[in-house]
C-alpha positions in Angstrom: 19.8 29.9 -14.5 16.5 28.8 -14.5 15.1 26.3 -11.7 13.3 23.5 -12.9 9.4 23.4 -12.4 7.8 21.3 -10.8 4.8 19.5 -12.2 2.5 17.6 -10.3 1.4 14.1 -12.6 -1.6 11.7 -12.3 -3.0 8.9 -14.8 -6.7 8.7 -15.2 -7.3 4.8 -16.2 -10.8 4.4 -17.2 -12.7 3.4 -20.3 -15.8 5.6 -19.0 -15.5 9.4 -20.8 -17.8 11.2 -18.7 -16.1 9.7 -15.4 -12.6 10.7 -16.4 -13.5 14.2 -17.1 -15.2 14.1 -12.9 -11.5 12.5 -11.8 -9.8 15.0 -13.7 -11.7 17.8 -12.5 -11.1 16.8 -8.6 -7.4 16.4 -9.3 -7.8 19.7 -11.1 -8.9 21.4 -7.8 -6.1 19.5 -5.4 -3.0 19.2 -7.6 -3.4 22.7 -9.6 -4.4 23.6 -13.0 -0.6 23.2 -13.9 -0.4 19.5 -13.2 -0.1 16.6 -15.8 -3.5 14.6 -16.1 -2.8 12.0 -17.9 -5.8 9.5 -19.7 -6.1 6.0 -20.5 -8.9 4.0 -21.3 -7.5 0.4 -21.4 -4.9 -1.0 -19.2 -2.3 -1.3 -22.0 -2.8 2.8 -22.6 -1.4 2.7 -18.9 2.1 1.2 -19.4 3.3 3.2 -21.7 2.3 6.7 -19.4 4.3 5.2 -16.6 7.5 4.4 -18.6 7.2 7.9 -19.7 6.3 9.4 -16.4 8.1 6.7 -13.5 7.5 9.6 -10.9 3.6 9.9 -11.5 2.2 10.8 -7.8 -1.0 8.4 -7.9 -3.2 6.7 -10.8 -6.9 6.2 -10.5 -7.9 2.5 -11.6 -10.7 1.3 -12.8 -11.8 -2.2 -11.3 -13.2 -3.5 -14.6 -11.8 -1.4 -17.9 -10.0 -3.7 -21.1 -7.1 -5.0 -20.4 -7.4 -5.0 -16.4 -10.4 -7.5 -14.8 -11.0 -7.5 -11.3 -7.7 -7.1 -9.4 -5.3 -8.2 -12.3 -4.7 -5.0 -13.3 -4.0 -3.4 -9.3 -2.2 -6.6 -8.9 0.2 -5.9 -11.8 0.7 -1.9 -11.1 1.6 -3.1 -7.2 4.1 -5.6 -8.4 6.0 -3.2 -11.6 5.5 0.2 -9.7 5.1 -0.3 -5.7 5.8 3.3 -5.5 2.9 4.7 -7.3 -0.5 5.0 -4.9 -3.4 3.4 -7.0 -6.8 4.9 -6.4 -9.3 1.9 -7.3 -12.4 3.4 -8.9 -15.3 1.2 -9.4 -19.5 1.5 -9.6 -19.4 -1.1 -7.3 -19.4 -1.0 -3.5 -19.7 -4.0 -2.0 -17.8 -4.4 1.3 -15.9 -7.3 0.1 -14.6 -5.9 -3.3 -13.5 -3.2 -1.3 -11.5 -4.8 1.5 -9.8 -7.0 -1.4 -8.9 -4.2 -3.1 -7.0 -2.5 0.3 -5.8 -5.6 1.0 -4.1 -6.0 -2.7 -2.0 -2.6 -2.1 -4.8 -0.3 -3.4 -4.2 3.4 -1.5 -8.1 4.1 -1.7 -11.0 3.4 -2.9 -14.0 5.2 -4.4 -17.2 4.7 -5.7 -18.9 6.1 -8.4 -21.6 7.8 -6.9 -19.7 9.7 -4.7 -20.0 13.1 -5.0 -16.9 15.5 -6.7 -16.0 16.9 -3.2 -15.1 13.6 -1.8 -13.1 12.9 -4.9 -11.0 15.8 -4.0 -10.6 14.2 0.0 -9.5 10.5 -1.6 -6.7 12.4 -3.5 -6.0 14.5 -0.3 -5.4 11.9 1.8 -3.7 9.5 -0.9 -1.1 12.5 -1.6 -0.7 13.0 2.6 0.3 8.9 2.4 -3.1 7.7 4.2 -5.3 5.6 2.7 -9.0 6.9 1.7 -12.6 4.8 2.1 -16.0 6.1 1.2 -17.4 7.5 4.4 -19.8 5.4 6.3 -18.7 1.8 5.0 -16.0 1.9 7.1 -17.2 -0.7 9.7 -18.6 -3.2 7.3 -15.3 -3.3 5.6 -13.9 -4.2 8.8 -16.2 -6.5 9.1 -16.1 -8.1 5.6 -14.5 -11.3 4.5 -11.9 -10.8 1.8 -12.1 -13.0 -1.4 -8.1 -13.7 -1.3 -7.1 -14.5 2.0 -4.1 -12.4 2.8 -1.0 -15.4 2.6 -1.4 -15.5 -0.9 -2.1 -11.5 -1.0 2.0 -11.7 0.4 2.8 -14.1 -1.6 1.5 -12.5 -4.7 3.8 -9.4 -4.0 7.0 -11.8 -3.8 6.4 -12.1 -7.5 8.7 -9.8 -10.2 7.2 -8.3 -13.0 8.3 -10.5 -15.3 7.0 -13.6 -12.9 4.0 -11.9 -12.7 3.2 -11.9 -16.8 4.4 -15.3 -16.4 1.8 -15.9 -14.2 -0.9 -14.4 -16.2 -0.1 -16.3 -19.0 -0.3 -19.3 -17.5 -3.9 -18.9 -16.1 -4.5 -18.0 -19.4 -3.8 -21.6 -20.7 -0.6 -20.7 -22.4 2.4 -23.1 -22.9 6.0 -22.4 -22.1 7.0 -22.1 -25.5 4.2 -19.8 -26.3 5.1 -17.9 -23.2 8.5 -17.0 -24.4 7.5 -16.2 -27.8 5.3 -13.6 -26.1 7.7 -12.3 -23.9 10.9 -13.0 -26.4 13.1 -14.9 -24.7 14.1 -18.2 -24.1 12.1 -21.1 -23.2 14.6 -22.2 -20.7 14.1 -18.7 -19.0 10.5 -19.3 -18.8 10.8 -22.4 -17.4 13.0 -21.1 -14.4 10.3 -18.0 -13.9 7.6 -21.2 -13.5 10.1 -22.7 -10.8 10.0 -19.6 -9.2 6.6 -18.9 -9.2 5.7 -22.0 -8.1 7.7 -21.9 -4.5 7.0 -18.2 -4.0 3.2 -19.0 -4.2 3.9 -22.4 -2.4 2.1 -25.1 -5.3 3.2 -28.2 -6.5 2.1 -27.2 -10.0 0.8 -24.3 -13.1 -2.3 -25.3 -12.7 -2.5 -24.6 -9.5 -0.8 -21.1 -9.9 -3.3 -20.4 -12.5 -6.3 -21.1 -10.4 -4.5 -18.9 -7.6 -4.3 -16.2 -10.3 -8.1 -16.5 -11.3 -8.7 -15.2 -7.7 -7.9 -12.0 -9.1 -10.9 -12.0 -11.4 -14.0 -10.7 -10.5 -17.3 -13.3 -11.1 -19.3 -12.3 -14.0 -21.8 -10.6 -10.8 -19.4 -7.5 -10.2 -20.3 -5.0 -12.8 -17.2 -3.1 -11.9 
């Protein structure tokens, strides 16, 4: 009787080419030539590889690809699959983005310009269950002051999955109605996810909810 093998899996989310082949080559070297890379260049590539693969050991995450601005993206993987470590990957390395991504659920986070050994030490240290930050901005991310502040961070993670589309689509100006046509189901079911939403996040209102939710988007400034 044959055991069964066992593979090691990762999903590589970026819409950059040249950068995936870099992340794939540093998981290469730590998780073995055997292991399942998976690629994705837009955030809905991404749902379909986890459905397929729910015991994928960590995904890398680009702050800013289609489909996933800002945090959205981090925010949603945290609240459908809290067991999968997400490596944010980003060109930008400002303190603050940084800190808000840790402070989201993110398991590390690494810039662009860091060089293909460090790679390899993020996913190291992300597979051992620590968390990974570029070496040297360690302080000022201490020192930074997050975007979000951390109540509504907890809040946000009170939040299903299907709350959390909810929430999406109402920052995105939908209606109920259009809402459950989306999600097809009732209207009436919408309308109780709303209730919900609304006392986990602690507002008296959507539009409230949605301005919460646009904290998760990144101003026009961060080139991701």
């Amino acid at each position: 009787m044959c055991s069964e093998v066992y593979v090691m899996i990762a999903i590589i989310a970026d819409d950059h080419p040249l950068f995936r082949v870099a992340l794939a080559q540093a998981s290469s070297a730590i998780l073995g030539n055997d292991a399942l890379l998976l690629q994705a260049q837009t955030m809905e590539q991404v749902w379909p590889l986890l459905r397929q693969h729910p015991d994928t050991h960590f995904i890398f995450l680009d702050l800013k690809m289609p489909g996933s601005d800002g945090f959205t993206g981090l925010s949603a993987l945290r609240t459908e699959y809290p067991d999968v470590p997400v490596i944010m990957v980003s060109a930008e390395e400002d303190p603050v983005i940084i800190k808000q991504a840790l402070a989201l659920g993110a398991a590390a986070y690494i810039p662009k310009s860091v060089p293909l050994e460090l790679l390899s030490d993020a996913i190291s240290a992300v597979l051992n269950g620590d968390s990974w930050l570029p070496p040297g901005l360690a302080e000022d991310v201490k020192n930074a002051k997050p975007l979000i502040d951390n109540d509504f961070a907890q809040r946000l993670e009170q939040l299903t999955p299907q709350q959390f589309r909810v929430l999406k689509m109402i920052a995105d100006g939908l209606l109920n109605k259009q809402i459950a046509y989306e999600m097809n189901v009732q209207e009436t079911t919408i309308k109780q996810h709303v209730s919900a939403i609304l006392r986990k996040l602690n507002v008296n209102n959507r539009t409230l909810a949605g301005i919460m939710f646009e904290k998760l988007r990144l101003p026009e400034s961060y080139t991701g």
